[in-house]
C-alpha positions as CSV (number, residue, x, y, z in Angstrom):
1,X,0.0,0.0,0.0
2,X,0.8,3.7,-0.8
3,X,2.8,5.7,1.7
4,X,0.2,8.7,3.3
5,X,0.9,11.8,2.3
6,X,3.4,13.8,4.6
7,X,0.9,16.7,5.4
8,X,-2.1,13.9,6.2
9,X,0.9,12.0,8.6
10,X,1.6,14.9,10.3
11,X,-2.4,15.8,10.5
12,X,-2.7,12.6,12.5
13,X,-0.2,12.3,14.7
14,X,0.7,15.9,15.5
15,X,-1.8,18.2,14.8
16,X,-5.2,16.1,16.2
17,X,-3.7,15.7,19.8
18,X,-2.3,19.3,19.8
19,X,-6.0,20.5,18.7
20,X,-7.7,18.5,21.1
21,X,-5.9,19.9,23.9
22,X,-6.3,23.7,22.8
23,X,-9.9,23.6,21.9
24,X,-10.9,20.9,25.2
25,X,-12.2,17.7,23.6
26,X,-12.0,14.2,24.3
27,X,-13.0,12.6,21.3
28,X,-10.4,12.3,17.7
29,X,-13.6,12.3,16.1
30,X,-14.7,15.9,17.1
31,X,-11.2,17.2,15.8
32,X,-11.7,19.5,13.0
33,X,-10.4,18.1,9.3
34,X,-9.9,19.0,6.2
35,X,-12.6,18.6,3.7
36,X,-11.6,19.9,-0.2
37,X,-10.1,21.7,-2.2
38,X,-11.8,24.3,-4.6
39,X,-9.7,25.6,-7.6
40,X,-11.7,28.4,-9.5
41,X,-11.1,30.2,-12.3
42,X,-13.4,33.0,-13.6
43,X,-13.5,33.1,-17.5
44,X,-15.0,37.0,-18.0
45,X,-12.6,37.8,-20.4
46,X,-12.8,34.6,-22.2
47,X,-16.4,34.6,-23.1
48,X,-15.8,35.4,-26.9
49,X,-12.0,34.1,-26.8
50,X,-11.7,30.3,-27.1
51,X,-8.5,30.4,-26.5
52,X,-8.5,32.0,-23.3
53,X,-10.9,28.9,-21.9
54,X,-8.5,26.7,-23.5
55,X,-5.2,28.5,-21.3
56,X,-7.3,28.4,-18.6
57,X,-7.8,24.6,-18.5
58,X,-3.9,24.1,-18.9
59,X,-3.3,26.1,-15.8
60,X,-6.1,24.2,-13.9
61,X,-4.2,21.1,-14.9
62,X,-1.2,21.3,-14.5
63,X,-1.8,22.8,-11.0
64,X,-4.1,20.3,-9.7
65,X,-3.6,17.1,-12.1
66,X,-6.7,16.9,-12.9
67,X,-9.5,17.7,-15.4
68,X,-11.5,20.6,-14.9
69,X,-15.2,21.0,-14.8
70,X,-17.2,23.8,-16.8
71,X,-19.5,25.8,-15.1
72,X,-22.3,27.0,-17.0
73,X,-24.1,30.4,-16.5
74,X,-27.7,29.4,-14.8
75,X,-29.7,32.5,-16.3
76,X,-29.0,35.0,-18.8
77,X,-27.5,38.8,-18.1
78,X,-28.0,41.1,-20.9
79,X,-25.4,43.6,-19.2
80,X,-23.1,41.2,-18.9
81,X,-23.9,39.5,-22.6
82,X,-24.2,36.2,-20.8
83,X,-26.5,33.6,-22.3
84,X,-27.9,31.0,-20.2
85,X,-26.0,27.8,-20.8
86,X,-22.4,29.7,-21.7
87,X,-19.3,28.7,-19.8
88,X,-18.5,31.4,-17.2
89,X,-15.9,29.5,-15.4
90,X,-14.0,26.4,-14.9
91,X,-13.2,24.2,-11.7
92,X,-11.3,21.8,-9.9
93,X,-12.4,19.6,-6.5
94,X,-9.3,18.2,-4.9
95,X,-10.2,15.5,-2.0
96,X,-8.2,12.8,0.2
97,X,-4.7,12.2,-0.7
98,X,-4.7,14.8,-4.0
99,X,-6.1,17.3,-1.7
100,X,-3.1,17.0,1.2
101,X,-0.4,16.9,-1.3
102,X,-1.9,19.9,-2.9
103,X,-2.0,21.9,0.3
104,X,1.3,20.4,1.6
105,X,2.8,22.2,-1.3
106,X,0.7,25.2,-1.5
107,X,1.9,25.9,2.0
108,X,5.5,25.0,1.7
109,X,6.5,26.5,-1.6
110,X,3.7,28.3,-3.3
111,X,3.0,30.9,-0.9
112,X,6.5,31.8,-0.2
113,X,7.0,32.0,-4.1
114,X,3.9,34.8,-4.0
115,X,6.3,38.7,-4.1
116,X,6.0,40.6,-0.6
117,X,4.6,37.7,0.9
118,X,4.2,38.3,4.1
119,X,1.4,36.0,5.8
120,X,-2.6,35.5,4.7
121,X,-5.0,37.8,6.4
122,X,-6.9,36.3,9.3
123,X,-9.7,37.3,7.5
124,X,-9.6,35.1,5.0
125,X,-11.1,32.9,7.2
126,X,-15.1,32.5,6.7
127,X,-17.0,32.5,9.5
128,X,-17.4,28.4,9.1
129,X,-14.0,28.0,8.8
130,X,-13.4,27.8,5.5
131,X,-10.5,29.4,3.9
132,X,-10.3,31.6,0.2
133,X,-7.4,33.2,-1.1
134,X,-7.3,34.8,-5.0
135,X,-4.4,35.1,-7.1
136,X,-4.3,37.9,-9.4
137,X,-1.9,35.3,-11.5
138,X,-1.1,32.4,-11.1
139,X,3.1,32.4,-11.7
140,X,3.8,31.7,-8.5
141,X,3.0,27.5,-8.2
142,X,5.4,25.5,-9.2
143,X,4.1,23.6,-12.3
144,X,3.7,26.6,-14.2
145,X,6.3,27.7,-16.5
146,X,6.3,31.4,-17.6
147,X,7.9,30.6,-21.1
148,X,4.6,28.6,-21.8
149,X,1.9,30.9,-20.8
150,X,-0.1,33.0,-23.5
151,X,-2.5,34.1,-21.2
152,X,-2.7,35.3,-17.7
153,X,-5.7,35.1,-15.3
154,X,-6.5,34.6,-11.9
155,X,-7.2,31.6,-9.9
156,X,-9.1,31.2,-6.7
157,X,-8.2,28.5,-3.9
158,X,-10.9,27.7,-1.1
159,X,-10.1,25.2,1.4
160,X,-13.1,24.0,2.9
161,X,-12.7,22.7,6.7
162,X,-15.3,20.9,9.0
163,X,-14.8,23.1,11.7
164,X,-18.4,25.3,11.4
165,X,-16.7,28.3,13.3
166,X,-13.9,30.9,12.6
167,X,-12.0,30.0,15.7
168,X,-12.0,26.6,15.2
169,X,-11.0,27.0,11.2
170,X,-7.9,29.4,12.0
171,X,-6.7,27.2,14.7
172,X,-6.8,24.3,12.6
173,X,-5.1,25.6,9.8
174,X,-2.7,27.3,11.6
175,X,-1.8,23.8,13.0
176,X,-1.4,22.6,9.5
177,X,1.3,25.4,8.9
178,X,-1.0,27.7,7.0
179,X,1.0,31.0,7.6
180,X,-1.3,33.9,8.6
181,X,-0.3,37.4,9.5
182,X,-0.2,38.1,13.7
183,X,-1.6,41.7,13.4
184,X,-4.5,41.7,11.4
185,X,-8.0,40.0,11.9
């Protein structure tokens, strides 16, 4: 059988006892976790440019390994000249051992790679404890080369926790290593 991933190992044996004892359970199973994944990409620009759509499935690719989904406009907005049934944007669901490789290294050498990095805000944090951060572009993961990009967009990451409350959502990620900024809520 497959080795776990090193993020899920440490998930286990590190960060579930330390989170029991900060927020006062006694059970593994009350232990917040992480759930998904959510890559998004928002195709405005490439609603009459093909190949836009077609860039932005590469990047959602290569970044995740897997195949993106469409996601189809559900009504029609004449100020926007969106028909019902037109691709708006694309998507990716990471889960399970995809999902904690995927953070491991969005932790570890994406966000350093961002320029001025210097921590997320705290209030990136939902109040269900669910985390979203947008990328203006998305140069800084690792699988993308910038000698093979045409076409720049931005790309949304959600990681989506079980915790149901801000408190218990920052304190779990922050036990994963997710590094937030001290000062700001």
């Amino acid at each position: 059988m497959d080795k776990k991933p090193r993020l899920q190992e440490a998930y286990e044996k590190q960060v579930v006892p330390a989170l029991m004892k900060e927020l006062g359970l006694t059970n593994r199973n009350a232990v917040p976790k992480l759930e998904k994944v959510s890559l998004n990409v928002g195709l405005k620009a490439g609603l009459k440019d093909p190949k836009f759509v077609d860039a932005a499935e590469r990047t959602l690719t290569k970044i995740s390994g897997q195949k993106p989904v469409k996601t189809l406009a559900k009504k029609s907005i004449s100020n926007f000249k969106i028909r019902q049934g037109m691709v708006v944007g694309m998507m990716v669901t990471l889960r399970g051992r995809r999902m904690y490789d995927f953070i491991d290294k969005f932790i570890n050498v994406t966000l350093p790679r961002v320029r001025d990095f210097q921590g997320l805000p705290q209030k990136s944090v939902d109040a269900r404890g669910n985390m979203s951060i947008g990328f203006r572009e998305f140069m800084a993961f690792p699988e993308i080369r910038p000698e093979d990009t045409d076409v720049m967009h931005g790309l949304e990451v959600t990681i989506v926790t079980t915790a149901g409350e801000k408190a218990k959502g920052l304190a779990l990620l922050k036990a994963v290593g997710v590094p937030f900024r001290e000062n700001a809520k």
